[in-house]
Structure formats: structure tokens, C-alpha cells
N, CA, C and O atoms as CSV, one atom per row, in Angstrom:
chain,resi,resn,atom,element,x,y,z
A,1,UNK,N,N,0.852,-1.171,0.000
A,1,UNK,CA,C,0.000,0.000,0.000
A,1,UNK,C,C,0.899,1.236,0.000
A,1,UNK,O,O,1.821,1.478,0.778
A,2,UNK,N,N,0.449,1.977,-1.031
A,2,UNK,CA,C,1.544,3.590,-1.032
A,2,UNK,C,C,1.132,4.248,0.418
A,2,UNK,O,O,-0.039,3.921,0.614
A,3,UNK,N,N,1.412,4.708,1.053
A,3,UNK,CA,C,1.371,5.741,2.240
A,3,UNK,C,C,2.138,7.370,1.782
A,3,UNK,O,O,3.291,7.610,1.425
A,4,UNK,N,N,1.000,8.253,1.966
A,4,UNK,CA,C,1.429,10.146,1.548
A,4,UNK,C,C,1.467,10.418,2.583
A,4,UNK,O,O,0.565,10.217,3.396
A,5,UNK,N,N,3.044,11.199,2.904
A,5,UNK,CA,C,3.509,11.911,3.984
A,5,UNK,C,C,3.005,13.125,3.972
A,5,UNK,O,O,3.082,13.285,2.754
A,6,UNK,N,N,2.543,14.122,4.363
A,6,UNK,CA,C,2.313,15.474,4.236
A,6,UNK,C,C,2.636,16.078,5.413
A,6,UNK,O,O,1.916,15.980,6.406
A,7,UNK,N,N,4.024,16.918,5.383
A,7,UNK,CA,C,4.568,17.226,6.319
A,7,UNK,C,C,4.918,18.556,6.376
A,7,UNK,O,O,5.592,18.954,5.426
A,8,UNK,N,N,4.554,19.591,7.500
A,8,UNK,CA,C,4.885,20.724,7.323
A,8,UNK,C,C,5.979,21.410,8.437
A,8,UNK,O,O,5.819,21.295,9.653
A,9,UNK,N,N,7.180,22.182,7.782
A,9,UNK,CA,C,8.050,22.482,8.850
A,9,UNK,C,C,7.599,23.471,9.777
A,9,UNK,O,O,6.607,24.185,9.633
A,10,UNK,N,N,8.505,23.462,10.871
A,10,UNK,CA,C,8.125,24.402,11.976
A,10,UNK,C,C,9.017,26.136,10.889
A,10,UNK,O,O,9.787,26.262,9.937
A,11,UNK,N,N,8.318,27.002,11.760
A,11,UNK,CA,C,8.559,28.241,11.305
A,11,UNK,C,C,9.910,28.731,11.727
A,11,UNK,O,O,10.359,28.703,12.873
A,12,UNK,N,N,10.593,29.259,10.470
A,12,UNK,CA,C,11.696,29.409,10.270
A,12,UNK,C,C,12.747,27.913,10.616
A,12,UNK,O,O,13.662,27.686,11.407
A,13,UNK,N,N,12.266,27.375,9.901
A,13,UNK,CA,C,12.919,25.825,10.033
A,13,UNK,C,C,13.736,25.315,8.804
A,13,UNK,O,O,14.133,24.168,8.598
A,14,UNK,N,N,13.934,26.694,7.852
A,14,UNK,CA,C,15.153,26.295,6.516
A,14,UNK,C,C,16.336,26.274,7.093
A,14,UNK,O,O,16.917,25.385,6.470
A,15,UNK,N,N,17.052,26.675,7.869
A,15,UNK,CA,C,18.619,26.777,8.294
A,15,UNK,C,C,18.492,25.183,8.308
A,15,UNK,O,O,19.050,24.508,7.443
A,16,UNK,N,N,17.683,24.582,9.396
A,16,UNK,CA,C,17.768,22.823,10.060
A,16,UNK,C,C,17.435,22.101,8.560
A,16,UNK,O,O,18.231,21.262,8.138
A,17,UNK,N,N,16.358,22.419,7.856
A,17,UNK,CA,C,16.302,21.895,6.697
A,17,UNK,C,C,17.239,21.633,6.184
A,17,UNK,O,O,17.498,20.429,6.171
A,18,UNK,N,N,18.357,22.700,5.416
A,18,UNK,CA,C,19.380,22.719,5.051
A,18,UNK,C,C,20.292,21.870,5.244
A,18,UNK,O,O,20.831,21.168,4.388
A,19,UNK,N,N,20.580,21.914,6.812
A,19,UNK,CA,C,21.679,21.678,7.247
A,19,UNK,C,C,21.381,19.603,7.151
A,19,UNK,O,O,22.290,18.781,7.041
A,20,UNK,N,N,20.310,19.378,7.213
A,20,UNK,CA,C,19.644,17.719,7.883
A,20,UNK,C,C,19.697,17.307,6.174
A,20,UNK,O,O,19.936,16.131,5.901
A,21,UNK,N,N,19.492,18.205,5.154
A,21,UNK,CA,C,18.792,17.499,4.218
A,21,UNK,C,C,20.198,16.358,3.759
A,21,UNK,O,O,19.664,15.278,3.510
A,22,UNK,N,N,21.514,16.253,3.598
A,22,UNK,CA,C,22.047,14.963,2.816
A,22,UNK,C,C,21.520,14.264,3.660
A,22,UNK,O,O,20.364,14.091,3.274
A,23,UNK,N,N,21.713,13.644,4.792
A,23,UNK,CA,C,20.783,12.809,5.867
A,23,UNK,C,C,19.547,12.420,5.393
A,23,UNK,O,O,19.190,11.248,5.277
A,24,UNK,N,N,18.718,13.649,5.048
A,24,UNK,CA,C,17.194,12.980,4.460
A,24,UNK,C,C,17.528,12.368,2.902
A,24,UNK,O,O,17.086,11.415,2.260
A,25,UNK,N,N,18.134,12.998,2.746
A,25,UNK,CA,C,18.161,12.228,1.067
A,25,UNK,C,C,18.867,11.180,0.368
A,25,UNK,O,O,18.657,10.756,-0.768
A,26,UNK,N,N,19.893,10.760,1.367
A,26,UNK,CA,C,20.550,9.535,1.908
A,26,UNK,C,C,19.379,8.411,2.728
A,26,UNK,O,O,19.640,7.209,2.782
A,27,UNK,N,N,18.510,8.795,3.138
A,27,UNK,CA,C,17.178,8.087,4.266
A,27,UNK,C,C,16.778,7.628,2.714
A,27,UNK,O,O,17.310,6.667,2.158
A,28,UNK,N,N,15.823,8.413,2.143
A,28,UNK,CA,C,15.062,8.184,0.790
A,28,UNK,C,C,15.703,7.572,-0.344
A,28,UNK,O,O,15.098,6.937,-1.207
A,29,UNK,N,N,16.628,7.727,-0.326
A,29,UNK,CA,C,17.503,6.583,-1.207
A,29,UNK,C,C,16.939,5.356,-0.963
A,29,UNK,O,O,16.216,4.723,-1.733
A,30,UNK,N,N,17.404,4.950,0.465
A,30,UNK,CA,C,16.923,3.418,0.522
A,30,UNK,C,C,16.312,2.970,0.127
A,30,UNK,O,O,16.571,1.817,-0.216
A,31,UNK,N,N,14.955,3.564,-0.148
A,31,UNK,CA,C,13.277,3.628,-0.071
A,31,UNK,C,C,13.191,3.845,-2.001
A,31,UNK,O,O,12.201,3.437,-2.608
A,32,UNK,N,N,14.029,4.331,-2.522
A,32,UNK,CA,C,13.886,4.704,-3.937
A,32,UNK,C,C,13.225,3.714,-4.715
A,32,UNK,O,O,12.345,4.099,-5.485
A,33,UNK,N,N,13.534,2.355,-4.636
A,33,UNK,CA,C,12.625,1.787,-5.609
A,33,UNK,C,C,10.598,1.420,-4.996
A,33,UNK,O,O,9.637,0.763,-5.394
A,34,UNK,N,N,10.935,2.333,-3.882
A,34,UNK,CA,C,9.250,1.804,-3.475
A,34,UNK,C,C,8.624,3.016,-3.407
A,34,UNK,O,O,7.577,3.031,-2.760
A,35,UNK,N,N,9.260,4.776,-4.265
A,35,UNK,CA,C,8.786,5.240,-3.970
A,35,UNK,C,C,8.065,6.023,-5.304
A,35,UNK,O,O,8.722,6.596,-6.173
A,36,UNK,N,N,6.831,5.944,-5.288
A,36,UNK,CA,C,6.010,6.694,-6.145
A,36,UNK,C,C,6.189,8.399,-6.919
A,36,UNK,O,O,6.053,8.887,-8.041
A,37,UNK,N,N,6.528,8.819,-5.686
A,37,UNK,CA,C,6.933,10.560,-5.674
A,37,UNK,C,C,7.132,11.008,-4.620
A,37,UNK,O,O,6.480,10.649,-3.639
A,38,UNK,N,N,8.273,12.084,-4.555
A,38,UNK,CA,C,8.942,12.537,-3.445
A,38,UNK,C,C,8.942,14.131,-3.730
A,38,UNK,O,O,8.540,14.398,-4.863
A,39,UNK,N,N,9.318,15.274,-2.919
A,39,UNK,CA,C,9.961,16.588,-2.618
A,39,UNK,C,C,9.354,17.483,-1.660
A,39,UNK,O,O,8.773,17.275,-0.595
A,40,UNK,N,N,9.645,18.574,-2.333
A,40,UNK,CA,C,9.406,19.980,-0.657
A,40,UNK,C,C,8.500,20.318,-1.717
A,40,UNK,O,O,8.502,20.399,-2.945
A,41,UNK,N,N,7.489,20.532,-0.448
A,41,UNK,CA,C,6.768,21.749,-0.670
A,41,UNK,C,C,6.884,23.098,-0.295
A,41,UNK,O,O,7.399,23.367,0.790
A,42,UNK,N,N,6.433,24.083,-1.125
A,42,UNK,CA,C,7.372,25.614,-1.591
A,42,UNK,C,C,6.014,26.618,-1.006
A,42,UNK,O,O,4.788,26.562,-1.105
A,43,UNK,N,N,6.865,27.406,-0.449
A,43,UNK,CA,C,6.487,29.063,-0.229
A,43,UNK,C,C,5.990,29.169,-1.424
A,43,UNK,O,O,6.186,28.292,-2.266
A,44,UNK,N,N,5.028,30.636,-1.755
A,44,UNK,CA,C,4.091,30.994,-2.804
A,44,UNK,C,C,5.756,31.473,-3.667
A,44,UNK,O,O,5.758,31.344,-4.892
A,45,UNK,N,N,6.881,31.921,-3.083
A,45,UNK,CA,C,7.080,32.316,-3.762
A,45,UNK,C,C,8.314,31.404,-4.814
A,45,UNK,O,O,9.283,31.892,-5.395
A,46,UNK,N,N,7.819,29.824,-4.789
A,46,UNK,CA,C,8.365,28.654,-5.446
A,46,UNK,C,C,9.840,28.624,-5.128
A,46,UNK,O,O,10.767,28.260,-5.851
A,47,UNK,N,N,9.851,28.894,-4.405
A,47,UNK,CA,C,11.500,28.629,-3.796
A,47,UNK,C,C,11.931,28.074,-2.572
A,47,UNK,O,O,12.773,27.229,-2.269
A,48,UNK,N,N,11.133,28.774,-1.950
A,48,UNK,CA,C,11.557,28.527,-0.220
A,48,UNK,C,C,10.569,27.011,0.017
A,48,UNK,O,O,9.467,26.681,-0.422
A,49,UNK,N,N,11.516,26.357,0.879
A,49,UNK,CA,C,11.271,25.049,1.107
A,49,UNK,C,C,10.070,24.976,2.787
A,49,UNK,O,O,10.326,25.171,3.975
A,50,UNK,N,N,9.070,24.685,2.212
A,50,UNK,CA,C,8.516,24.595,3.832
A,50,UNK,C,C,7.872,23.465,4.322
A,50,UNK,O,O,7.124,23.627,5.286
A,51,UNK,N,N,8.061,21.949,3.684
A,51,UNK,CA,C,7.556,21.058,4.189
A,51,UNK,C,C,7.869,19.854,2.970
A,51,UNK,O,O,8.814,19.887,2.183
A,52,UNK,N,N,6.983,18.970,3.036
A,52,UNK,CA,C,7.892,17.518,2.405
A,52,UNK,C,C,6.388,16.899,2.519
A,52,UNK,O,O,5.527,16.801,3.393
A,53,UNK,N,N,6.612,16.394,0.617
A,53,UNK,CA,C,5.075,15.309,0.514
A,53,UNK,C,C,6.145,14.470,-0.102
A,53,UNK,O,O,7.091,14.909,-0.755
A,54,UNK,N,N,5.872,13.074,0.201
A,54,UNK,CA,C,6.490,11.893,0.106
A,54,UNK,C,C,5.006,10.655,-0.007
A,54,UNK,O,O,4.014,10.638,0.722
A,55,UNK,N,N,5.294,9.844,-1.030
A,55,UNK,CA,C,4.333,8.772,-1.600
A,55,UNK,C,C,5.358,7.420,-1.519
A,55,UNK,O,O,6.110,7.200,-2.468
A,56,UNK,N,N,5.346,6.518,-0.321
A,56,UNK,CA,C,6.123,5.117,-0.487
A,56,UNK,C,C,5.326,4.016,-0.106
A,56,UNK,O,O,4.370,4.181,0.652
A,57,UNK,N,N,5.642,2.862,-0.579
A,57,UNK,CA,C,4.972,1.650,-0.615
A,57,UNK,C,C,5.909,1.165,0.735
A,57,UNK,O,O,7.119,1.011,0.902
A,58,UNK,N,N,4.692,1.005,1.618
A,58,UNK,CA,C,5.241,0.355,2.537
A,58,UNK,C,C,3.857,-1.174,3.081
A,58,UNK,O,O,2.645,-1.100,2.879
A,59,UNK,N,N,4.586,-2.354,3.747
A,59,UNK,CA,C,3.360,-3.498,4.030
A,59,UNK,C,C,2.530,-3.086,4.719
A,59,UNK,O,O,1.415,-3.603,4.648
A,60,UNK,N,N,2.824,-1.786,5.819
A,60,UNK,CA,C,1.430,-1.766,6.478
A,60,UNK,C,C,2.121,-0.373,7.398
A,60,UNK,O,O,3.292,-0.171,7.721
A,61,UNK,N,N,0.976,0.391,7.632
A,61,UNK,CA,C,0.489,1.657,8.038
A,61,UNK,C,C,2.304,1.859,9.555
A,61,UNK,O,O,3.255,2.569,9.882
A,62,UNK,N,N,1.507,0.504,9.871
A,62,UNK,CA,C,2.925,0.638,11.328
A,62,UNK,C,C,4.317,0.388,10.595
A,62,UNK,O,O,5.277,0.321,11.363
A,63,UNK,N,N,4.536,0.265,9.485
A,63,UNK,CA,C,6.104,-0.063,8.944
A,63,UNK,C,C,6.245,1.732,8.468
A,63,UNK,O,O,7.198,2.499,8.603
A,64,UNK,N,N,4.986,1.936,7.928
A,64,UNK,CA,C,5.086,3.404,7.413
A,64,UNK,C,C,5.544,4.633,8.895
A,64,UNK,O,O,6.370,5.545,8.867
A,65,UNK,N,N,4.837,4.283,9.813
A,65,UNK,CA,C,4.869,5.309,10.618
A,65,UNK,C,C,6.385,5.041,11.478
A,65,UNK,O,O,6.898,5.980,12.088
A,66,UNK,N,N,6.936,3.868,11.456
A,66,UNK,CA,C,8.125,3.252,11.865
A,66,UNK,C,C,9.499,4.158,11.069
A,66,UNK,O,O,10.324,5.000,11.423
A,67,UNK,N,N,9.235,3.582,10.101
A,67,UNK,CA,C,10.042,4.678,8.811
A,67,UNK,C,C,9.765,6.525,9.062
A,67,UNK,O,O,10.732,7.286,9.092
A,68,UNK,N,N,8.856,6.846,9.165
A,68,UNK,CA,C,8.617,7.976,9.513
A,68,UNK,C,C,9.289,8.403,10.758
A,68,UNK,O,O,9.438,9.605,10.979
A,69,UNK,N,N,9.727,7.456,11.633
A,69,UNK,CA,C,10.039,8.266,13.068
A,69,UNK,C,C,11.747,8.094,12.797
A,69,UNK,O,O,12.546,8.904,13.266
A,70,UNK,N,N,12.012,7.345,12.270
A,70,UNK,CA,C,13.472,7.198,12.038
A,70,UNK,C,C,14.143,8.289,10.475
A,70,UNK,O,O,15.163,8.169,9.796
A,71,UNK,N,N,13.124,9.170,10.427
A,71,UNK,CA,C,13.576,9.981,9.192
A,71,UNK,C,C,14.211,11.098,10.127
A,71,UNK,O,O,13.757,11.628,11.140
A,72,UNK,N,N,15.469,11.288,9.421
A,72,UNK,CA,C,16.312,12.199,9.498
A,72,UNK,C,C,15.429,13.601,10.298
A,72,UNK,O,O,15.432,13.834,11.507
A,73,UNK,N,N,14.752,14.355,9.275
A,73,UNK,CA,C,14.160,15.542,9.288
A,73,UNK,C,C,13.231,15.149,10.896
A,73,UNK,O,O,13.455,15.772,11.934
A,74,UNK,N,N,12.305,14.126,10.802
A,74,UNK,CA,C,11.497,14.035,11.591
A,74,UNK,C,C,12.513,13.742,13.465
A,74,UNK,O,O,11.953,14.168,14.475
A,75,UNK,N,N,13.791,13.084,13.584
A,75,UNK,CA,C,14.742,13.029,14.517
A,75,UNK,C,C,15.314,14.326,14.938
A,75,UNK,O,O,15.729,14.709,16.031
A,76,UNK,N,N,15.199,15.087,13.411
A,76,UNK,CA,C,16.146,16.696,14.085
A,76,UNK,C,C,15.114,17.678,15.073
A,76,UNK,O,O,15.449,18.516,15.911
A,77,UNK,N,N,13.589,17.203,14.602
A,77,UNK,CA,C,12.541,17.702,15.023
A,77,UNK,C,C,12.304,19.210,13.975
A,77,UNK,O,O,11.959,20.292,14.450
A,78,UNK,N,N,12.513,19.023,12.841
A,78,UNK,CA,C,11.875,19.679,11.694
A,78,UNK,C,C,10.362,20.070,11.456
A,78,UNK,O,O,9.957,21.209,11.222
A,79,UNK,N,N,9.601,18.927,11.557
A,79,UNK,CA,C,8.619,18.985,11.350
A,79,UNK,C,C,7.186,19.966,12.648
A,79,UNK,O,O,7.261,19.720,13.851
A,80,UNK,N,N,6.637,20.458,12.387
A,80,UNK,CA,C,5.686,21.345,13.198
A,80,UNK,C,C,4.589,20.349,13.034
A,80,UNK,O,O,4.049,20.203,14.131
A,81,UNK,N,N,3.875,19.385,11.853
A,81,UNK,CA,C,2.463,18.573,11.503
A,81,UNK,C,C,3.553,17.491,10.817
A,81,UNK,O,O,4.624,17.722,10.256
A,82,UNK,N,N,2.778,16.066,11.111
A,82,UNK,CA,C,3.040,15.095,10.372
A,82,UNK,C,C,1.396,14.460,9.885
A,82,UNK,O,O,0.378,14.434,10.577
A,83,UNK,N,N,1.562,14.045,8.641
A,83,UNK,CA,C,-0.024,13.659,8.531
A,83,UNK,C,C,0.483,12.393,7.601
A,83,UNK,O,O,1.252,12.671,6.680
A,84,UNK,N,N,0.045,10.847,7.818
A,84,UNK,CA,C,0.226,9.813,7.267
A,84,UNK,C,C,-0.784,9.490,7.043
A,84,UNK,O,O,-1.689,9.566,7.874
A,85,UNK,N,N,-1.005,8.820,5.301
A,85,UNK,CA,C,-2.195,8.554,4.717
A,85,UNK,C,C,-2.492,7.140,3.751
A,85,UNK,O,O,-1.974,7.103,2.635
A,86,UNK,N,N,-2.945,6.526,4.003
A,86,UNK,CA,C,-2.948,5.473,2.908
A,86,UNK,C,C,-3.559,6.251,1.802
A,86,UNK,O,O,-4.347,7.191,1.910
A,87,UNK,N,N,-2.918,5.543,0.361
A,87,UNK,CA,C,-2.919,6.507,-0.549
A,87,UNK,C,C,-3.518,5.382,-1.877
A,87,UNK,O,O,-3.012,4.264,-1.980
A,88,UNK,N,N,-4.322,5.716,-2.566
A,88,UNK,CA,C,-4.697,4.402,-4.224
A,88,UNK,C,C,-4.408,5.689,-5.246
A,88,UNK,O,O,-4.967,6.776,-5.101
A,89,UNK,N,N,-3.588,5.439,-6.146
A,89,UNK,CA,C,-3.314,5.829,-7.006
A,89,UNK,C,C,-4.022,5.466,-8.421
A,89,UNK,O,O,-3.435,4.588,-9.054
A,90,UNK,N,N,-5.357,6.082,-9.098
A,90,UNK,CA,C,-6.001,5.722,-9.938
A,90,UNK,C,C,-5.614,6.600,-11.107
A,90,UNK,O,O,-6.569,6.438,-11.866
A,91,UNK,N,N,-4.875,7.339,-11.633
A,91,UNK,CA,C,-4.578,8.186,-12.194
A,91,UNK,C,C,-2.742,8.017,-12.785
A,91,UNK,O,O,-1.762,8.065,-12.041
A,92,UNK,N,N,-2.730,7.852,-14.038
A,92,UNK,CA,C,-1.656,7.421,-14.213
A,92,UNK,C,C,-0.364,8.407,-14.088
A,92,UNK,O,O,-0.800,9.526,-13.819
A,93,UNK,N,N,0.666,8.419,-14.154
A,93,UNK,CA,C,1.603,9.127,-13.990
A,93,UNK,C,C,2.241,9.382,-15.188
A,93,UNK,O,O,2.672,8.512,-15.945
A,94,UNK,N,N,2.322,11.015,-15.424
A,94,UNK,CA,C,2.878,11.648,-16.834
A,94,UNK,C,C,4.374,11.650,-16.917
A,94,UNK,O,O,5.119,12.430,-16.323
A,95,UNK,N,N,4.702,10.741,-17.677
A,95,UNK,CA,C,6.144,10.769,-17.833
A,95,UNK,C,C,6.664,12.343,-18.399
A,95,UNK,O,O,6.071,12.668,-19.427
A,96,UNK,N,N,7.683,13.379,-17.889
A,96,UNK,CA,C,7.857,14.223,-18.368
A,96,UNK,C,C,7.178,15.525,-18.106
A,96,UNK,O,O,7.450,16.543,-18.742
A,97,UNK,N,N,5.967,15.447,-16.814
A,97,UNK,CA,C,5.454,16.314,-16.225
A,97,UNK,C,C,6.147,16.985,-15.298
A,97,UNK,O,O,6.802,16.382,-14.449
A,98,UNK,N,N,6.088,18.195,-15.349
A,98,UNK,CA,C,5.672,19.200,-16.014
A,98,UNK,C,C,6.390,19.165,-17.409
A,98,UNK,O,O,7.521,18.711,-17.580
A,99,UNK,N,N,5.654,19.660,-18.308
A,99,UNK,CA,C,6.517,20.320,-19.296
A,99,UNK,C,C,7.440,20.913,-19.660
A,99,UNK,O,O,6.935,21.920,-19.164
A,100,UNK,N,N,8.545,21.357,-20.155
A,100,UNK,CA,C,9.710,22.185,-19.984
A,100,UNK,C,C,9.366,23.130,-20.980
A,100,UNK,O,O,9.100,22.756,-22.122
A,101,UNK,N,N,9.344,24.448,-20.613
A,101,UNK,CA,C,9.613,25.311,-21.929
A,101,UNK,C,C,10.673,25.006,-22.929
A,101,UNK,O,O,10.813,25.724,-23.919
């Protein structure tokens, strides 16, 4: 079953972001072939990093939330909301989305 992370950082929480992220992205490696879609979610003004949606196949809800407590970001205490979701994906995935000018 995919499980969607929707995670939002605490305020003014880019310095720790920064500093944690090879750690998180070294974590998600592992996880790379089970994972559907990964990144930050952005300030309006598409830059600034303020939270993390993550889509991984995990056997069951407690392996997901297991994985979740041992994530980097979530250990430094990054996160302000964690929200874990079982997720069905009915909608296929656009190779090459977005478009590139």
C-alpha cells in the first residue's frame, strides 16, 4: 500500500532543513525503488522550502509510521504537523510532467 507523507516544517525551520537534508536524502535513497513521488513543498514564492510530501509503498500503516520516526528531518525535530495517509493511485503518472519550456 503507497502511504502520503504530508509534512509541514516548523517556522523558520530552513537553516535545520538545510543543514539535515544529505541525511534525508541519503534516508530516501533506501526507499527509492518503493517510492512513487517525493519533494518539498514551496512558499508561494516557489522557492523557499517549507515542508515535504512523500508517496512510499510500505506493508502496512505501522512499517510506514516506523520509517517515519526514524527519518532524518522528523529526529532533528523539523517537522511542526506530520499527517500519514494510505494513498490508491487511480490516475496514471505523466512521464515528463511538467513540461519544460
Amino acid at each position: 500500500m503507497i502511504y502520503v507523507f504530508h509534512l509541514l516544517d516548523k517556522p523558520n525551520g530552513l537553516e535545520l532543513r538545510q543543514r539535515i537534508r544529505p541525511e534525508h536524502k541519503a534516508y530516501l535513497a533506501a526507499v527509492a525503488d518503493r517510492m512513487a513521488f517525493a519533494g518539498p513543498l514551496l512558499a508561494d514564492d516557489g522557492v523557499t522550502m517549507v515542508g515535504s510530501v512523500l508517496a512510499i509503498d510500505f506493508d502496512s500503516r505501522e512499517a510506514a509510521l516506523r520509517w517515519q520516526a526514524d527519518e532524518p528531518f522528523t529526529k532533528a525535530g523539523l517537522y511542526a504537523s506530520v499527517a500519514v495517509h494510505a494513498f490508491q493511485n487511480l490516475w496514471p503518472q505523466k512521464v515528463g510532467f511538467p513540461p519544460q519550456a
